[in-house]
C-alpha positions in Angstrom: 0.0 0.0 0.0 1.7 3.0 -1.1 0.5 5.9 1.6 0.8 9.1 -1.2 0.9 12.9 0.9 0.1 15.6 -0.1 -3.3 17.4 -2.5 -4.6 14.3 -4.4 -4.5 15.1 -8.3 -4.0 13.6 -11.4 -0.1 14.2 -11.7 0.1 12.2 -8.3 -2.2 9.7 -9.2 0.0 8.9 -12.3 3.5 8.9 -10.8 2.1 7.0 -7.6 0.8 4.4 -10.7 4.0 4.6 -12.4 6.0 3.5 -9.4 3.8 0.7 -8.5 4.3 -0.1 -12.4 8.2 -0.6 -11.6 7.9 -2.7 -8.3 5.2 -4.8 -10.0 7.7 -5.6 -12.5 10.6 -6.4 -9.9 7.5 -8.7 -8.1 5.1 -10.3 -10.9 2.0 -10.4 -9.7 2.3 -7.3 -6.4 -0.8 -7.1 -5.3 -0.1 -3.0 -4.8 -2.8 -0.4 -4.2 -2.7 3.5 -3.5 -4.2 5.3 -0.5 -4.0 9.0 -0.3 -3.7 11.0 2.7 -5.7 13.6 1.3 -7.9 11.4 -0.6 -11.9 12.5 -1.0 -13.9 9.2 -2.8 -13.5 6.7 -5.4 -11.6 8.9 -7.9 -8.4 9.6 -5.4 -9.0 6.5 -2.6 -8.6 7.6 0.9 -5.7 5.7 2.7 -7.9 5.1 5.8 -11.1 3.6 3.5 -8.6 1.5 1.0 -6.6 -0.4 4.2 -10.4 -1.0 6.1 -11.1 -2.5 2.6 -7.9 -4.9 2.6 -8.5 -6.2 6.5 -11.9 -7.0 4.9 -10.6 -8.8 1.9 -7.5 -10.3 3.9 -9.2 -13.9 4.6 -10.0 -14.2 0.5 -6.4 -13.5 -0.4 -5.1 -16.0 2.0 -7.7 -18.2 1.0 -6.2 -17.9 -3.1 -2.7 -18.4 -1.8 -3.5 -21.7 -0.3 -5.1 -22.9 -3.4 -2.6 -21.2 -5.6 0.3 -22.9 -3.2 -2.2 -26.3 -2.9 -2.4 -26.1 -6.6 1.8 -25.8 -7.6 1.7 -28.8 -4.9 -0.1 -31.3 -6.8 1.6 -30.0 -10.3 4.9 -30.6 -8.9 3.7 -34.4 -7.6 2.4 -34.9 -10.9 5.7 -33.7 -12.7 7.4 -36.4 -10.5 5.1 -39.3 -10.8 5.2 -38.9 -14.7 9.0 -38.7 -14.5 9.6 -41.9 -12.4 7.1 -43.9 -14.5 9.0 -43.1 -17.4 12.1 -44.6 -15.8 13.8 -41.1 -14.4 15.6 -40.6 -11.2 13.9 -37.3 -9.1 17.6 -36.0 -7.6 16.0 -33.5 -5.6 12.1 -32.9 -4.8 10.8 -29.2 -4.9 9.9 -27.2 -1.5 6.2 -27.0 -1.3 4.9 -23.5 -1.2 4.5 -21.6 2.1 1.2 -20.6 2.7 0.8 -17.2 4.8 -1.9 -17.8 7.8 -1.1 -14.4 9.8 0.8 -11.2 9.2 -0.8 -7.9 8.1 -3.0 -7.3 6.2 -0.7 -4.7 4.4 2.1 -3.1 4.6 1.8 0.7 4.1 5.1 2.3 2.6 5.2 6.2 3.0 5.8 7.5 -0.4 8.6 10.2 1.2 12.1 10.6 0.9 12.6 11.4 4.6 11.3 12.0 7.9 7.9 14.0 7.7 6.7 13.9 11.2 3.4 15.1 10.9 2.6 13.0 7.5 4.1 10.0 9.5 1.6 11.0 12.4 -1.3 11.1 10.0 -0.7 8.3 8.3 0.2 6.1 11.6 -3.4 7.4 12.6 -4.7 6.3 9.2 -3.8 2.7 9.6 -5.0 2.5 13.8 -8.2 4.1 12.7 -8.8 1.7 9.8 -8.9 -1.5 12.6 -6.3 -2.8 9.4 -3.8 -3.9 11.6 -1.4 -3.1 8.5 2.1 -2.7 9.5 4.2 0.8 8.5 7.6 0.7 6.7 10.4 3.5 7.2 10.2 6.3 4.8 12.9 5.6 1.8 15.5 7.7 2.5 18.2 8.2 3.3 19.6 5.8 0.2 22.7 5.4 -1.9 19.9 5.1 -4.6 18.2 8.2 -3.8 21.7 10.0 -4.2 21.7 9.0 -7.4 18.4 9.9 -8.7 18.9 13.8 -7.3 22.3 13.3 -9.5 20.6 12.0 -12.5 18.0 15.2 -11.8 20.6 17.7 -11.3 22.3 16.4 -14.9 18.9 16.8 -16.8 17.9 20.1 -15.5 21.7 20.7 -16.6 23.0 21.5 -13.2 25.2 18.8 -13.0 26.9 17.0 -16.0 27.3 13.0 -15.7 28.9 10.0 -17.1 25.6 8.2 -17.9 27.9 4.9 -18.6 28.9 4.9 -14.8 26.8 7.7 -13.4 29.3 9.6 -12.1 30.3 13.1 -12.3 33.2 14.3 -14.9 32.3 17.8 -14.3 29.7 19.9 -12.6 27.5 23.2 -13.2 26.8 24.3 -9.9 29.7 24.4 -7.4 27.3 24.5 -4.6 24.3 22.5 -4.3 21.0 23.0 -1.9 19.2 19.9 -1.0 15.6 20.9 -0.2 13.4 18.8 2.5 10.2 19.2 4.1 9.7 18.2 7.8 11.5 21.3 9.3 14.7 20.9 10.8 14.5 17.0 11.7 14.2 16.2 8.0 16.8 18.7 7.1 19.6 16.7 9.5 18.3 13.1 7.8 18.8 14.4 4.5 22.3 15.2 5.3 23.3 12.1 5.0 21.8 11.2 1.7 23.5 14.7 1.0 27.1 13.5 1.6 26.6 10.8 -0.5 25.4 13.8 -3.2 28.5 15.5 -2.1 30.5 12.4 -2.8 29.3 11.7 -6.4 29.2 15.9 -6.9 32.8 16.5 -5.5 30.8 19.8 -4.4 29.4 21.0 -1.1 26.0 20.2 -0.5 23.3 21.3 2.4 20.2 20.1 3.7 17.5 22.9 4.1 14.0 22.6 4.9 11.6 24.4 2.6 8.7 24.0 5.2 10.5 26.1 7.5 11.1 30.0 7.3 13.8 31.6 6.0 16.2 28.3 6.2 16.8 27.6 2.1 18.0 31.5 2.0 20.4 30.6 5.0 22.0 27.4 3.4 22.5 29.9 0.5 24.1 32.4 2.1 26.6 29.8 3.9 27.5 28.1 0.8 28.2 31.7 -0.9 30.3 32.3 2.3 32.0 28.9 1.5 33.0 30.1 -1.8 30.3 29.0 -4.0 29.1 31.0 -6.8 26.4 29.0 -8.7 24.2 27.4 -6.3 21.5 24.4 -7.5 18.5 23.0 -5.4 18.2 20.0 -5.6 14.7 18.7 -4.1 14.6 15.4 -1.9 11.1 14.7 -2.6 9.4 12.4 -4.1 7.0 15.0 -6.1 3.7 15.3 -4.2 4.4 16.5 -0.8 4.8 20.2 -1.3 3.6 22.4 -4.8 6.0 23.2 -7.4 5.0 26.6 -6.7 7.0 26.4 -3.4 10.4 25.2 -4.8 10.0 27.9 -7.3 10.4 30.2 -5.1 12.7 28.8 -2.6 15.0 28.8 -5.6 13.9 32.3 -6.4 14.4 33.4 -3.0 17.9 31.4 -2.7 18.8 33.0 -6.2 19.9 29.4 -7.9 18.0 26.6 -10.4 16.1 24.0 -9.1 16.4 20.8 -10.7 13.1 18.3 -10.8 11.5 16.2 -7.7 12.7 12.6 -7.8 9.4 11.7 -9.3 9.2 8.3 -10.9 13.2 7.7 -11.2 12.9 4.1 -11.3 15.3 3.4 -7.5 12.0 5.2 -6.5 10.1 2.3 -7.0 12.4 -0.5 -6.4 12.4 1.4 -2.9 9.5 1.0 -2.2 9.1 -2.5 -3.3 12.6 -3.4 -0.9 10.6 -1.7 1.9 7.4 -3.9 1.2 9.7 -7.0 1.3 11.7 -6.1 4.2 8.1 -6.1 6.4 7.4 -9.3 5.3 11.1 -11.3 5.3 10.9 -11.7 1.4 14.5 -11.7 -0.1 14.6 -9.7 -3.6 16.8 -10.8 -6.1 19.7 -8.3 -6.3 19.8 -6.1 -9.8 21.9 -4.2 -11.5 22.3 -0.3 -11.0 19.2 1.3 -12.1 20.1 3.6 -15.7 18.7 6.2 -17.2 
């Protein structure tokens, strides 16, 4: 259950889709649904109504997955009767199927980059309210993979230029960079981590600042220009929907820099999200290669 903040729209709707599109292709057959904090009826599902709808459907789903398990069973016996009446030796029988009888009855993963205390409060409240007994992930960040995607961002708004063969910087536009948040100064500290890891791939100074709270993006601004950098970038760790385009507008107006684009549906996005889902449950994910663009 992907828990989407922020003013339900269309543009949300579509990249919360398009993210459940990439985890449903790491895990055939996810069975992924959206609930928006802000939701108002059929049209953009509220979190609360769409988890009191999976505690109600729970005892069907485990109900298929025993007959789907039950079912691989017998086709597996059958493969192995056929084989030793035609004379083969069966080296090695397969595992039967596990069959789930407990756990939640979903696991809500906070589509955020990092700490949002009062999102996190409202969804917690969400899922105790719905009587879903669903279990909350961490948010995604902080992430090697998310430092990567506000790279790969930085690059295409031309802020930063990159190797696309390794991902990795030869050269960069902005000697300064200003790593926008929102979840005041809390989220600001956890995004300096995924901003040293930016700094790392940058080989520039980089600075958490929260847009959410007054005046702090124009700080960070003025601290890097008192550093010694001259053409400053925002760079925004969020996902897209949290906060308005109209508000990193201006932060970057107001800071006197570029902004490059939200993370948005930069596919490490989704394969978060999915690794988050797993983790809850004890499902190992195949390992893949880095994620290009």
């Amino acid at each position: 259950m992907l828990a989407v903040p922020g003013a339900p729209n269309d543009g949300a709707r579509r990249l919360a889709e398009e993210l459940l599109s990439i985890a449903r292709s790491e895990m055939p057959g996810l069975d992924a649904q959206i609930g928006f904090l802000d939701g108002d009826g059929e049209e953009f599902p509220q979190l609360e109504a769409v988890l009191t709808r999976a505690a109600q459907q729970n005892p069907e789903r485990l109900r298929q997955a025993a007959e789907a398990a039950k079912a691989l069973a017998d086709e597996a016996a059958e493969a192995i009767a056929a084989a030793e009446a035609a004379g083969e030796v069966v080296d090695e029988v397969p595992p039967v199927p596990t069959v789930p009888t407990d756990g939640p009855a979903a696991v809500v993963v906070p589509l955020l980059a990092g700490p949002d205390n009062a999102q996190l409060r409202r969804i917690r409240q969400a899922v105790m309210s719905s009587g879903s007994a669903a279990e909350l992930t961490d948010v995604l960040g902080p992430h090697p993979l998310l430092a990567e995607a506000l790279h790969v961002r930085l690059s295409e708004a031309g802020l930063a230029r990159a190797d696309r063969a390794r991902l990795f910087t030869v050269a960069t536009a902005a000697d300064g960079i200003i790593l926008a948040t929102v979840g005041g100064e809390e989220a600001a500290q956890a995004g300096g981590i995924t901003g040293m890891l930016l700094s790392a791939r940058l080989a520039v100074p980089v600075m958490a600042a929260a847009l959410d709270e007054d005046g702090a993006v124009l700080r960070v601004a003025e601290q890097l220009r008192s550093a010694g950098s001259a053409r400053l970038a925002l760079a925004p760790y969020l996902i897209g929907p949290e906060v308005s385009t109209e508000l990193i507008s201006a932060a970057a107006e107001e800071a006197g820099c570029s902004a490059a684009e939200a993370l948005g549906d930069y596919p490490a996005v989704g394969k978060l999200a999915l690794s988050k889902y797993a983790a809850a449950l004890g499902i190992t994910l195949q390992q893949a290669s880095p994620v290009m663009r």
